[in-house]
C-alpha positions as CSV (number, residue, x, y, z in Angstrom):
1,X,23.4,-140.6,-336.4
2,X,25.9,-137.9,-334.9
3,X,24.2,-134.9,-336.9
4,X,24.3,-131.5,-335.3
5,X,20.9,-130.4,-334.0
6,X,21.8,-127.3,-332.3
7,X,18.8,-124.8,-332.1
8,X,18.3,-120.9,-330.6
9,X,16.8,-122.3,-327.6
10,X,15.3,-125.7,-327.2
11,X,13.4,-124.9,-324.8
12,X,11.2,-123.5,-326.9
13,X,10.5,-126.8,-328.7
14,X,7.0,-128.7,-328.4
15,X,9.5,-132.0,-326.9
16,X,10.9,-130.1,-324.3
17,X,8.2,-128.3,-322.8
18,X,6.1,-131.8,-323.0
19,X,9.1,-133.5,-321.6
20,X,9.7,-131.3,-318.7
21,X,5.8,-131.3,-318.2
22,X,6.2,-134.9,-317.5
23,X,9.4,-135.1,-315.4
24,X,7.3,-132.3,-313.4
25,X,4.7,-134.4,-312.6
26,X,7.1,-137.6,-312.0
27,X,9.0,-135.5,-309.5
28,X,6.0,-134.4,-307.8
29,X,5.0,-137.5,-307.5
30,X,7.6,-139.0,-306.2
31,X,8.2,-136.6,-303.7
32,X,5.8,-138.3,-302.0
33,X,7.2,-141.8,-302.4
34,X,9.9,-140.9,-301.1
35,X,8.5,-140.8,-297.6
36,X,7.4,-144.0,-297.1
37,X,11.0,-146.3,-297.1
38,X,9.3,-149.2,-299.2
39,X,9.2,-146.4,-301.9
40,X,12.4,-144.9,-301.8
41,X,14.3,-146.7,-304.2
42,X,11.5,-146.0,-306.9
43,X,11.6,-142.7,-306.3
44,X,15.4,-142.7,-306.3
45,X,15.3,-144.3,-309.7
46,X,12.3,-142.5,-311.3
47,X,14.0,-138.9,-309.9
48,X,17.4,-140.0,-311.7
49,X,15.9,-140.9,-314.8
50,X,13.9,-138.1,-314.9
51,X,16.5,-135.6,-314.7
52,X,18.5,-137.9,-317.1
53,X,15.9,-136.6,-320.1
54,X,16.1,-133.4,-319.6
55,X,20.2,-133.5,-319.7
56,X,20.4,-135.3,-322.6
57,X,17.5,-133.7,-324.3
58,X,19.2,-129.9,-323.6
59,X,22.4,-131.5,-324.7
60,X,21.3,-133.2,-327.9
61,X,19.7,-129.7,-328.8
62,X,21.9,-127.2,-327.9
63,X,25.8,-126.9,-326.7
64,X,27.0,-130.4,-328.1
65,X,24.0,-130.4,-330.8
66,X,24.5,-134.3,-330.8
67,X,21.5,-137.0,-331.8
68,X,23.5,-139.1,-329.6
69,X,22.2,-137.5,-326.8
70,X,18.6,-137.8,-327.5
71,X,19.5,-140.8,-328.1
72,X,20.3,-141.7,-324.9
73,X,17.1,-139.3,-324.0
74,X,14.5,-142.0,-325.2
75,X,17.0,-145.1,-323.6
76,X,16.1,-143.2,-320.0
77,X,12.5,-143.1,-320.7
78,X,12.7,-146.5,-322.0
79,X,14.0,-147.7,-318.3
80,X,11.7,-145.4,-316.5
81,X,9.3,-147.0,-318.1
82,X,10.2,-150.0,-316.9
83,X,10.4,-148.3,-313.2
84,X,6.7,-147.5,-313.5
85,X,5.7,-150.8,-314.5
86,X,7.5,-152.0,-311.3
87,X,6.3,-149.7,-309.4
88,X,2.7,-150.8,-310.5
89,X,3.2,-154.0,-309.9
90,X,4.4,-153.6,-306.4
91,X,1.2,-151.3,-305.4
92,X,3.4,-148.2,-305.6
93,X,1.5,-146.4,-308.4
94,X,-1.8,-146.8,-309.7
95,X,-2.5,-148.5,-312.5
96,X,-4.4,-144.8,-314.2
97,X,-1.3,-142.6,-312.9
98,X,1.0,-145.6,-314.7
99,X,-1.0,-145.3,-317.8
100,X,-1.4,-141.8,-318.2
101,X,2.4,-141.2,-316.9
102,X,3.5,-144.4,-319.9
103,X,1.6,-142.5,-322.4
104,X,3.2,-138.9,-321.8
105,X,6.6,-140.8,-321.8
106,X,5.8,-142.2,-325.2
107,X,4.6,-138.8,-326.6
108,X,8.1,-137.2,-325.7
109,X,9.6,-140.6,-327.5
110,X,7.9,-140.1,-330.3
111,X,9.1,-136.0,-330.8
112,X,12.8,-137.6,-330.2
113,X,12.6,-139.8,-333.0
114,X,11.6,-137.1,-335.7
Protein backbone atom coordinates (compact mmCIF):
# COMPACT_ATOMS: atom_id res chain seq x y z
CA UNK A 1 0.00 0.00 0.00
CA UNK A 2 3.08 2.32 -0.72
CA UNK A 3 1.36 4.05 -3.90
CA UNK A 4 2.24 7.54 -4.65
CA UNK A 5 -0.61 10.05 -3.85
CA UNK A 6 1.08 13.15 -4.48
CA UNK A 7 -1.44 16.08 -5.41
CA UNK A 8 -1.07 20.05 -6.49
CA UNK A 9 -2.01 21.07 -3.10
CA UNK A 10 -3.79 18.92 -0.53
CA UNK A 11 -4.86 21.36 1.08
CA UNK A 12 -7.36 21.82 -1.14
CA UNK A 13 -8.82 18.33 -0.48
CA UNK A 14 -12.41 17.84 1.33
CA UNK A 15 -9.99 15.52 4.13
CA UNK A 16 -7.81 18.08 4.93
CA UNK A 17 -9.81 21.07 5.34
CA UNK A 18 -12.28 18.65 7.52
CA UNK A 19 -9.27 17.31 9.31
CA UNK A 20 -7.71 20.59 10.21
CA UNK A 21 -11.38 21.80 11.09
CA UNK A 22 -11.30 19.23 13.73
CA UNK A 23 -7.72 19.55 15.15
CA UNK A 24 -8.84 23.33 15.35
CA UNK A 25 -11.46 22.75 17.52
CA UNK A 26 -9.37 19.98 19.60
CA UNK A 27 -6.67 22.56 20.10
CA UNK A 28 -9.05 25.12 21.12
CA UNK A 29 -10.29 23.05 23.38
CA UNK A 30 -7.70 21.98 25.03
CA UNK A 31 -6.18 25.12 25.39
CA UNK A 32 -8.33 25.32 28.15
CA UNK A 33 -7.48 21.97 29.67
CA UNK A 34 -4.42 22.80 29.89
CA UNK A 35 -4.93 25.20 32.74
CA UNK A 36 -6.22 23.12 35.22
CA UNK A 37 -3.09 20.43 36.14
CA UNK A 38 -5.53 17.41 36.35
CA UNK A 39 -6.01 18.20 32.62
CA UNK A 40 -2.73 18.60 31.35
CA UNK A 41 -1.70 15.42 30.36
CA UNK A 42 -4.99 15.07 28.09
CA UNK A 43 -4.29 18.05 26.56
CA UNK A 44 -0.66 17.11 26.10
CA UNK A 45 -1.75 13.98 24.43
CA UNK A 46 -4.83 15.26 22.45
CA UNK A 47 -2.38 18.43 21.23
CA UNK A 48 0.28 15.72 20.02
CA UNK A 49 -2.00 13.68 18.29
CA UNK A 50 -3.57 16.26 16.76
CA UNK A 51 -0.79 17.77 15.15
CA UNK A 52 0.32 14.10 14.26
CA UNK A 53 -2.74 14.07 11.47
CA UNK A 54 -2.08 16.84 9.91
CA UNK A 55 1.81 15.76 9.47
CA UNK A 56 1.12 12.60 8.16
CA UNK A 57 -1.90 13.68 6.26
CA UNK A 58 0.38 16.65 4.30
CA UNK A 59 3.03 13.99 4.00
CA UNK A 60 0.91 11.09 2.64
CA UNK A 61 -0.37 13.78 -0.03
CA UNK A 62 2.21 15.70 -1.08
CA UNK A 63 6.37 15.67 -0.80
CA UNK A 64 6.74 11.84 0.06
CA UNK A 65 3.20 11.05 -1.66
CA UNK A 66 3.21 7.83 0.51
CA UNK A 67 -0.31 5.95 1.77
CA UNK A 68 1.88 4.92 4.49
CA UNK A 69 1.55 8.15 5.93
CA UNK A 70 -2.13 8.35 5.99
CA UNK A 71 -1.80 5.45 7.19
CA UNK A 72 -0.34 6.33 10.17
CA UNK A 73 -2.91 9.49 9.88
CA UNK A 74 -6.01 7.32 10.84
CA UNK A 75 -3.64 5.13 13.64
CA UNK A 76 -3.40 8.88 15.50
CA UNK A 77 -7.00 9.44 15.38
CA UNK A 78 -7.49 5.95 16.31
CA UNK A 79 -5.46 6.78 19.82
CA UNK A 80 -7.01 10.15 20.15
CA UNK A 81 -9.92 8.61 20.11
CA UNK A 82 -9.08 6.64 22.73
CA UNK A 83 -7.78 9.96 24.61
CA UNK A 84 -11.29 11.41 24.38
CA UNK A 85 -12.94 8.44 25.67
CA UNK A 86 -10.60 8.79 28.70
CA UNK A 87 -11.02 12.06 28.96
CA UNK A 88 -14.84 11.46 29.21
CA UNK A 89 -14.61 9.12 31.58
CA UNK A 90 -12.60 11.03 33.93
CA UNK A 91 -15.11 14.22 33.70
CA UNK A 92 -12.69 16.07 31.43
CA UNK A 93 -14.99 16.43 28.40
CA UNK A 94 -18.54 16.12 27.99
CA UNK A 95 -20.04 13.41 26.92
CA UNK A 96 -21.82 15.79 23.65
CA UNK A 97 -18.36 17.49 22.90
CA UNK A 98 -16.91 13.60 23.06
CA UNK A 99 -19.54 12.52 20.61
CA UNK A 100 -19.59 15.28 18.27
CA UNK A 101 -15.56 15.53 18.43
CA UNK A 102 -15.57 11.01 17.80
CA UNK A 103 -17.80 11.58 14.97
CA UNK A 104 -15.67 14.39 13.15
CA UNK A 105 -12.67 12.05 13.82
CA UNK A 106 -14.41 9.23 12.05
CA UNK A 107 -15.45 11.48 9.09
CA UNK A 108 -11.70 12.33 8.35
CA UNK A 109 -11.10 8.30 8.83
CA UNK A 110 -13.39 7.51 6.49
CA UNK A 111 -11.85 10.23 3.56
CA UNK A 112 -8.37 8.41 4.53
CA UNK A 113 -9.48 5.10 3.61
CA UNK A 114 -10.75 6.04 -0.03
Amino acid sequence: MTGTLAVEDYRDLASWKQARFVVCALLAFTESLARRAESRRFAAEINRLSISILDNMAKGYEGEGDRTFLVKARQSIKLLETQLKLAHENDVLSASDSVLLTRELNAVKRSLMK
